[in-house]
N, CA, C and O atoms as CSV, one atom per row, in Angstrom:
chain,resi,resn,atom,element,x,y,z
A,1,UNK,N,N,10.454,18.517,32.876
A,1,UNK,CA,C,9.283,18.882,32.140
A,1,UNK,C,C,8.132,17.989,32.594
A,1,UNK,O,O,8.236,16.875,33.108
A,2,UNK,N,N,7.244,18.528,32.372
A,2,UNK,CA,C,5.866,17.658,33.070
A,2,UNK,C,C,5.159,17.187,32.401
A,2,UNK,O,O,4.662,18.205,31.920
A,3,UNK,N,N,4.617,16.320,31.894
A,3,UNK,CA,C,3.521,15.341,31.104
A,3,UNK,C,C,2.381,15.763,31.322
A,3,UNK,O,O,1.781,15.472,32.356
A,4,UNK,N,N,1.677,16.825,30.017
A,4,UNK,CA,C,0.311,16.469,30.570
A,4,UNK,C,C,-0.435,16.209,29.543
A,4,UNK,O,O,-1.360,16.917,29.144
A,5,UNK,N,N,-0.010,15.035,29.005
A,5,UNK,CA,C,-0.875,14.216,27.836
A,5,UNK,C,C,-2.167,13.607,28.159
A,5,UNK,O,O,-2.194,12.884,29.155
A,6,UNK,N,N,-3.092,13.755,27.580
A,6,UNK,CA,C,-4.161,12.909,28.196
A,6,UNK,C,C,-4.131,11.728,28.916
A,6,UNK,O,O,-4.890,11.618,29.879
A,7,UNK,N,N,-3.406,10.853,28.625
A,7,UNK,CA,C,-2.347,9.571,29.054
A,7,UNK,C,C,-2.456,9.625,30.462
A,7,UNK,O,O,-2.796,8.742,31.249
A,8,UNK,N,N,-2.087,10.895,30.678
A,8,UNK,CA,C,-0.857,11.018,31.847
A,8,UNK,C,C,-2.310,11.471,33.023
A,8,UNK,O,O,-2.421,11.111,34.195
A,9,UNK,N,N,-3.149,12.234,32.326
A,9,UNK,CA,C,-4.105,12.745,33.291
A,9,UNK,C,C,-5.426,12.242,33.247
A,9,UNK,O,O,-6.339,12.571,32.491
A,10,UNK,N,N,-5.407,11.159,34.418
A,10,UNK,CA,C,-6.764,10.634,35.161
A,10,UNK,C,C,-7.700,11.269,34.783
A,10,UNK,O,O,-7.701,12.500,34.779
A,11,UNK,N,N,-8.927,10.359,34.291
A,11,UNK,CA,C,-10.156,10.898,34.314
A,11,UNK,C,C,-10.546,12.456,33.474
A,11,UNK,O,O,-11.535,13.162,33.673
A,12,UNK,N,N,-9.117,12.748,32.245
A,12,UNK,CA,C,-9.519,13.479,31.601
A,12,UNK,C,C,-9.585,13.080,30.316
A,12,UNK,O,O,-9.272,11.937,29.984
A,13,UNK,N,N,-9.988,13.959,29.502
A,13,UNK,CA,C,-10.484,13.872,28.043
A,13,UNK,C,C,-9.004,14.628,27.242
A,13,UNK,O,O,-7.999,15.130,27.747
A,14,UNK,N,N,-9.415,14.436,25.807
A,14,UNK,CA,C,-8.499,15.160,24.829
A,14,UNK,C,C,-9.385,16.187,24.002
A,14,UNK,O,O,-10.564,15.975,23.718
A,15,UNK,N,N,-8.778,17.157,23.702
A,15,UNK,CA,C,-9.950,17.789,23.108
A,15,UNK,C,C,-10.291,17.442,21.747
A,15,UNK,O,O,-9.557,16.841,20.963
A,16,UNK,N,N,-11.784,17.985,21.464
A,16,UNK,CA,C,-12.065,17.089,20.275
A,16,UNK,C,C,-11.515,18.255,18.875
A,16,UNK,O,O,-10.849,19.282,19.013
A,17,UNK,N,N,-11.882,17.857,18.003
A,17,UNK,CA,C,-11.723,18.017,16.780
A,17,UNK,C,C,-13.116,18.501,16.091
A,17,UNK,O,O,-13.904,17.746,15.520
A,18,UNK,N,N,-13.295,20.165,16.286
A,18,UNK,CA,C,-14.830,20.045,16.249
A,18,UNK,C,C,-15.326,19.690,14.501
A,18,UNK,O,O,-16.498,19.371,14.305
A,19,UNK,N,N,-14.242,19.787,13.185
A,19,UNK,CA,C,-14.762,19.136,12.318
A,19,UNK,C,C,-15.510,17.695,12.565
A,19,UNK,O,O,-16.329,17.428,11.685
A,20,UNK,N,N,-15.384,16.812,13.513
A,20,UNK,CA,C,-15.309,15.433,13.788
A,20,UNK,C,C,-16.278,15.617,14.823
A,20,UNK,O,O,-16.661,14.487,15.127
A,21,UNK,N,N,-16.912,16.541,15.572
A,21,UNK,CA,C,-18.240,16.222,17.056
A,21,UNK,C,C,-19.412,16.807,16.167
A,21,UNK,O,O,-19.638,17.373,15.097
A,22,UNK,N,N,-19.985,16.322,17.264
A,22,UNK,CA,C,-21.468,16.644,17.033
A,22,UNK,C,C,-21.751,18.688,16.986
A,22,UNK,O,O,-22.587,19.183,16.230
A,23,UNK,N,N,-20.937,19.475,17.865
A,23,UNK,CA,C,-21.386,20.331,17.941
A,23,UNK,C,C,-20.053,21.177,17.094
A,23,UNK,O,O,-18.997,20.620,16.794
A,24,UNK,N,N,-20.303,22.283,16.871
A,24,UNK,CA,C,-19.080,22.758,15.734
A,24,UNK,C,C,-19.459,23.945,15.856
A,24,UNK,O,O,-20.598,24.230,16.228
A,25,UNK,N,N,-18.146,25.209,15.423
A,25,UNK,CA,C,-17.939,26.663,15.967
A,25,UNK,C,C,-19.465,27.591,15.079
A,25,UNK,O,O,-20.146,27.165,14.146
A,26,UNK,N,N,-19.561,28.685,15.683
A,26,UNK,CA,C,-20.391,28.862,14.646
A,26,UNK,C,C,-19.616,30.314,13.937
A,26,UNK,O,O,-18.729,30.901,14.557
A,27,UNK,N,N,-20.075,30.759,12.617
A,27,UNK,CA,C,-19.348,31.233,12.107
A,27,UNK,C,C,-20.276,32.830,12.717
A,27,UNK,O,O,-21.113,32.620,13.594
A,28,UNK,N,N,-20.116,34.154,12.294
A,28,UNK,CA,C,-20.173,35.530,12.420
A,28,UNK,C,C,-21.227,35.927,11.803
A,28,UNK,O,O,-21.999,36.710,12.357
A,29,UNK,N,N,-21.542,35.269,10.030
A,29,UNK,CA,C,-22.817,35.806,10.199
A,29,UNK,C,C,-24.333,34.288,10.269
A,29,UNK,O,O,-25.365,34.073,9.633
A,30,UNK,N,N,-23.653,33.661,11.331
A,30,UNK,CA,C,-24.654,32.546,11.469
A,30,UNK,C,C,-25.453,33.167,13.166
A,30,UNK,O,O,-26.449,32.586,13.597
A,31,UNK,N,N,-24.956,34.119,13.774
A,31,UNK,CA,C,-25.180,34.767,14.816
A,31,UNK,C,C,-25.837,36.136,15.065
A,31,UNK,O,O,-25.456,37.250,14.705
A,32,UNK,N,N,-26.773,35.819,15.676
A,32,UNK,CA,C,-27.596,37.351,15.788
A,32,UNK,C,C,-27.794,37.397,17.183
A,32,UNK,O,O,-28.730,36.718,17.604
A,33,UNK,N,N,-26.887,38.276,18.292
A,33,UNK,CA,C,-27.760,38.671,19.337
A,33,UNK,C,C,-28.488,39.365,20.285
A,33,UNK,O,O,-27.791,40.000,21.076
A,34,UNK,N,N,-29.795,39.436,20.454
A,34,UNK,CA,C,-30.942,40.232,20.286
A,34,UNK,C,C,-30.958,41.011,21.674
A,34,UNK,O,O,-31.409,42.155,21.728
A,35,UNK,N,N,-30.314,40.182,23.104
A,35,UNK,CA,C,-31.094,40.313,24.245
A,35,UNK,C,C,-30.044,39.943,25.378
A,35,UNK,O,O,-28.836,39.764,25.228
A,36,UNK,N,N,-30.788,39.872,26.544
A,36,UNK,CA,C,-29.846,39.286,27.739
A,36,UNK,C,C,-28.706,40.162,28.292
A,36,UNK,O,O,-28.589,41.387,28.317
A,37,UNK,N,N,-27.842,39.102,28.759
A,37,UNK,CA,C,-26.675,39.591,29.432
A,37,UNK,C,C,-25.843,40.060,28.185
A,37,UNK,O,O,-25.122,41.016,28.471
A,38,UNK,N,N,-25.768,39.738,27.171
A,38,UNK,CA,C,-24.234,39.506,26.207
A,38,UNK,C,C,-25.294,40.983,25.195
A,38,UNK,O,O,-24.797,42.097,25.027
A,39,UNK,N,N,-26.379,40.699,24.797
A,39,UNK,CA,C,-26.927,42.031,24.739
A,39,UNK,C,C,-26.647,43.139,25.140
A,39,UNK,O,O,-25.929,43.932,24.531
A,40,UNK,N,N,-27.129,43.315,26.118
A,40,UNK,CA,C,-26.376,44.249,27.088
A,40,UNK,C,C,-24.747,44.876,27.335
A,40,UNK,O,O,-24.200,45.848,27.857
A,41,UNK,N,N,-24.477,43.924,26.767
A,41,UNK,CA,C,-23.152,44.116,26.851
A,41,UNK,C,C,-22.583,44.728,25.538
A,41,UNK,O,O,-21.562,45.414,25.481
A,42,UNK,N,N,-23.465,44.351,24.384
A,42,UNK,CA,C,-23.047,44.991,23.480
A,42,UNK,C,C,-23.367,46.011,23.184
A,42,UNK,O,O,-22.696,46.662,22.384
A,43,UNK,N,N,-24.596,46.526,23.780
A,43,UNK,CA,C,-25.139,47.812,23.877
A,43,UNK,C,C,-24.143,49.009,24.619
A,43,UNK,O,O,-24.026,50.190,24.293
A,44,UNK,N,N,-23.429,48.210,25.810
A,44,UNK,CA,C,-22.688,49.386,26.213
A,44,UNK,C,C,-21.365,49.467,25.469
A,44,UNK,O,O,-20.651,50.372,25.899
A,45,UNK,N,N,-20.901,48.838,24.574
A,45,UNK,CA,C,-19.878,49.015,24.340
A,45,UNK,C,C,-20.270,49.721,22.609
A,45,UNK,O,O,-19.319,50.091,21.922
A,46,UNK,N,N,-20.992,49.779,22.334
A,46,UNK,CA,C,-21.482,50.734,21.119
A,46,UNK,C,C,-22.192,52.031,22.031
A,46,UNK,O,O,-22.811,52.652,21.167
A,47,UNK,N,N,-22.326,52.480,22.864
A,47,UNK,CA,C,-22.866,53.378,23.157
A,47,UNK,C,C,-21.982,54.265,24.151
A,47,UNK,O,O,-22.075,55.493,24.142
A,48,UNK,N,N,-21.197,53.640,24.930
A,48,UNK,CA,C,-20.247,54.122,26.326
A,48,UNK,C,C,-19.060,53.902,26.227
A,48,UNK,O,O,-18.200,54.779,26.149
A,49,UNK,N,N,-18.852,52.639,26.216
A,49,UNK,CA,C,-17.250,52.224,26.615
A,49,UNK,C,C,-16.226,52.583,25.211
A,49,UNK,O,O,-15.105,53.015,25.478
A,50,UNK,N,N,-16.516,52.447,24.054
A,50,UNK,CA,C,-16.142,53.062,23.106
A,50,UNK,C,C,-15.260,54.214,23.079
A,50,UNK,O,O,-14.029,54.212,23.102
A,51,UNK,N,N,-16.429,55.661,23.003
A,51,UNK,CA,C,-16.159,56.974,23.394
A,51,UNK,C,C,-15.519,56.816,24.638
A,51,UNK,O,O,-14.293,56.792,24.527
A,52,UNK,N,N,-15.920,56.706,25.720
A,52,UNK,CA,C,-15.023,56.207,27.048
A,52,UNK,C,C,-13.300,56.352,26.569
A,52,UNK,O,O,-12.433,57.222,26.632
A,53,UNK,N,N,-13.393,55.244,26.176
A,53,UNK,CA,C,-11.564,54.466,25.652
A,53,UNK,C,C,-11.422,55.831,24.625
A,53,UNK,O,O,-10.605,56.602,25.129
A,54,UNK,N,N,-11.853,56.249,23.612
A,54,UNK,CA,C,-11.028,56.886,22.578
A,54,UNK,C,C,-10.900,58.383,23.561
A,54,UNK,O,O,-9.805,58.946,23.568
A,55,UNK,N,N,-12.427,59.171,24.632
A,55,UNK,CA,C,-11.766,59.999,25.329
A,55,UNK,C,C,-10.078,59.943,26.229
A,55,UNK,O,O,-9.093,60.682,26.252
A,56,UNK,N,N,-10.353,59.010,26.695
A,56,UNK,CA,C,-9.062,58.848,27.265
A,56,UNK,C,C,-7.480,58.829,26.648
A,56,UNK,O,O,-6.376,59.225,27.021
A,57,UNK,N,N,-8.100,58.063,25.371
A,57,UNK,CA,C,-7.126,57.908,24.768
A,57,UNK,C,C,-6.361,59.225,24.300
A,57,UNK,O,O,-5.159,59.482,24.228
A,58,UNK,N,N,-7.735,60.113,23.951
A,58,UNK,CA,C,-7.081,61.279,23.702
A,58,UNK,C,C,-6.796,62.409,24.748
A,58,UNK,O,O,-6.043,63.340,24.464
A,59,UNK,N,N,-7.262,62.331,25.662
A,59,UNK,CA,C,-7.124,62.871,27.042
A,59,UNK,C,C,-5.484,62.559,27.465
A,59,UNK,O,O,-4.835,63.467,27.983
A,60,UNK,N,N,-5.012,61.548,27.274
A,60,UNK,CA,C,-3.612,61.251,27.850
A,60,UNK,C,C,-2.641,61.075,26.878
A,60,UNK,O,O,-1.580,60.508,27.139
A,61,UNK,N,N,-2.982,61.628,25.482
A,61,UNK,CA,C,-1.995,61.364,24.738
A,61,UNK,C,C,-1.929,60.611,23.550
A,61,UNK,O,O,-1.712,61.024,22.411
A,62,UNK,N,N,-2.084,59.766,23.836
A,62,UNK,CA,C,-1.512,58.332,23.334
A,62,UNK,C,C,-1.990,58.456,21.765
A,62,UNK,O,O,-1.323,58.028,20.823
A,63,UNK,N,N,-3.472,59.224,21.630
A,63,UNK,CA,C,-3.880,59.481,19.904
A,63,UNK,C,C,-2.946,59.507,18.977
A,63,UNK,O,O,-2.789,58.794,17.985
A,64,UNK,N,N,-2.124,60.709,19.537
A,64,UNK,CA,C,-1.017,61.111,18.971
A,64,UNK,C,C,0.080,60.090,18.431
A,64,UNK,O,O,0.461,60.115,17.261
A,65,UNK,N,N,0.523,59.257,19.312
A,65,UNK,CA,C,1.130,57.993,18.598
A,65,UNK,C,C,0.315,57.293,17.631
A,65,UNK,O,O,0.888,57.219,16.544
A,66,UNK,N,N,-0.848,56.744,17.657
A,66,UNK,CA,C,-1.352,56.463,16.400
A,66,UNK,C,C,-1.355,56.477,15.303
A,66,UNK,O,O,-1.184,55.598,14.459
A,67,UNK,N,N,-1.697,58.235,15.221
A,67,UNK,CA,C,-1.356,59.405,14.207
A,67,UNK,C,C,0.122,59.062,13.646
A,67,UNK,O,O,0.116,58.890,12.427
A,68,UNK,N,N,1.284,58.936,14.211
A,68,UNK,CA,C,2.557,58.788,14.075
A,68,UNK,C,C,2.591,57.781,13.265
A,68,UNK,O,O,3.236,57.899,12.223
A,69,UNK,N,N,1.767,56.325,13.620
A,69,UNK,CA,C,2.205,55.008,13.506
A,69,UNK,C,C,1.887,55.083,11.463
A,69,UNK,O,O,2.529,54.516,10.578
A,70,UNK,N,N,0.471,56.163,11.327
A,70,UNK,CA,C,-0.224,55.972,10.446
A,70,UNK,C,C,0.471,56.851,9.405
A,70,UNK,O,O,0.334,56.638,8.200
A,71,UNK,N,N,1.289,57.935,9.940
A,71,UNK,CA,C,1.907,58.409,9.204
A,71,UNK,C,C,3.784,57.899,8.606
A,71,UNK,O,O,4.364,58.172,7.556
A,72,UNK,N,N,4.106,57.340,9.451
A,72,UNK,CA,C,5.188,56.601,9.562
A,72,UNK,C,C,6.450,57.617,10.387
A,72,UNK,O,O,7.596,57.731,9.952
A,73,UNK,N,N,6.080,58.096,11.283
A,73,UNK,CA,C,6.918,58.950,12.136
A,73,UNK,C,C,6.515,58.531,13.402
A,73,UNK,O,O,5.955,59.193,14.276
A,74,UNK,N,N,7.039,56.757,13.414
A,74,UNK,CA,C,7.451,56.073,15.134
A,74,UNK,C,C,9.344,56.684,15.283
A,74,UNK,O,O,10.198,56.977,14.446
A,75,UNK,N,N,9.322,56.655,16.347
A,75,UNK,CA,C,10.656,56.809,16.357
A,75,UNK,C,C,11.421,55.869,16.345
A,75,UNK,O,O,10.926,54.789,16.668
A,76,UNK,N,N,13.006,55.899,15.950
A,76,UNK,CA,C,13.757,54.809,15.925
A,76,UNK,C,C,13.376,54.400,14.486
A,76,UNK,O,O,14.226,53.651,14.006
A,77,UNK,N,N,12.228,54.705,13.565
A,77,UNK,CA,C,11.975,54.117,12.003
A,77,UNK,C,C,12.894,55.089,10.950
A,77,UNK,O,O,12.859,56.318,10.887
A,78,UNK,N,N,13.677,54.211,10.192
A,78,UNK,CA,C,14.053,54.980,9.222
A,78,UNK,C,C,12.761,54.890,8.057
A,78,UNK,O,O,11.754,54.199,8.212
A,79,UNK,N,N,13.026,55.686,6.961
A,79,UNK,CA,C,12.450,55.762,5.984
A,79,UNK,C,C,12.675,54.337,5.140
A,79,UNK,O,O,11.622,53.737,4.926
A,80,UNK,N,N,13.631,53.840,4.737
A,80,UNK,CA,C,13.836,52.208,4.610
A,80,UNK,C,C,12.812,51.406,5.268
A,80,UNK,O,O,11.981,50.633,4.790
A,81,UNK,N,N,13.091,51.814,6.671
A,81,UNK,CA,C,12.653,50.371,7.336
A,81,UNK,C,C,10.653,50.514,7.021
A,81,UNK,O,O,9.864,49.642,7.386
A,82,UNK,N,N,10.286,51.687,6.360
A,82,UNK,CA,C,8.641,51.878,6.791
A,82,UNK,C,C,8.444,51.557,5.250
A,82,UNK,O,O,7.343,51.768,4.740
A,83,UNK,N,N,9.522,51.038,4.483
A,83,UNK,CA,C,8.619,50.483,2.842
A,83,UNK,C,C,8.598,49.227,3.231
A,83,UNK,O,O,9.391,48.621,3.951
A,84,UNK,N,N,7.474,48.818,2.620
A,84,UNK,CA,C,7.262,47.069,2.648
A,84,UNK,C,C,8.575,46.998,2.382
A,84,UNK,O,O,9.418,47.880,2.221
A,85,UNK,N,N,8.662,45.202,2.348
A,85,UNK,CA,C,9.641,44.081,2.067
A,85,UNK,C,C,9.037,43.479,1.185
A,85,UNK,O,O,7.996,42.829,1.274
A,86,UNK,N,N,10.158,43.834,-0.339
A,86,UNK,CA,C,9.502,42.766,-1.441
A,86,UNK,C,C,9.075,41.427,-1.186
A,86,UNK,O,O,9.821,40.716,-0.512
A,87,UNK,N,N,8.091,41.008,-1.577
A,87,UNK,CA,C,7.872,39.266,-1.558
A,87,UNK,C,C,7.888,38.354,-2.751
A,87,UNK,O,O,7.053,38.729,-3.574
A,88,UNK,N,N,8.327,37.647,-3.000
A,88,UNK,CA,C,8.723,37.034,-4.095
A,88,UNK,C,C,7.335,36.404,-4.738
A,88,UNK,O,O,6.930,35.389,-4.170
A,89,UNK,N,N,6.432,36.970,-6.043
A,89,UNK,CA,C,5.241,35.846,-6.742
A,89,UNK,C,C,5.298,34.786,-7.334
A,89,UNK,O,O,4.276,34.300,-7.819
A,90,UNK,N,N,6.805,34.027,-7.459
A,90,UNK,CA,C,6.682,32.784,-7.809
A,90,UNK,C,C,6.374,31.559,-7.152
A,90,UNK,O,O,6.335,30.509,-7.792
C-alpha cells in the first residue's frame, strides 16, 4: 500500500477545512449567474441539450424503463420487494 499522507508528500499541503479558511463553499441561493462562459452554458442546457437527451431517450427506448421503474414493473421485482422497509421511530 502506498503512503500518501501529507507527511509522506514533499512540498504538499493537506486540505483545509473550509469551516476554518478564509474562503468557504458558497451555498445555491447565494449565486446568481448572469453571463460568460458558465452562462452560456446554462443557456444551452435549458434550451438544447435537455430536449436533445429526453429525444433520444425516447427515440431508443429507454423512457419506457423509467415508466416501469415509476410504476414498479422492473423486472426481477416482486411485489414484496417494491413496499418500503419498515423503519423503526424510536
Amino acid at each position: 500500500m502506498t503512503d500518501t499522507s501529507a507527511t509522506t508528500l514533499a512540498g504538499h499541503g493537506r486540505p483545509i477545512a473550509p469551516s476554518r479558511g478564509v474562503l468557504r463553499p458558497l451555498g445555491l441561493d447565494e449565486v446568481t449567474i448572469t453571463g460568460g462562459f458558465w452562462g452560456d452554458r446554462q443557456r444551452v442546457n435549458g434550451t438544447a441539450l435537455i430536449q436533445h437527451c429526453e429525444e433520444w431517450v425516447e427515440r431508443i427506448g429507454w423512457a419506457g424503463n423509467f415508466d416501469a421503474a415509476v410504476e414498479g414493473r422492473m423486472p426481477g421485482r416482486t411485489p414484496a420487494s417494491r413496499s418500503p422497509t419498515p423503519t423503526s421511530t424510536s
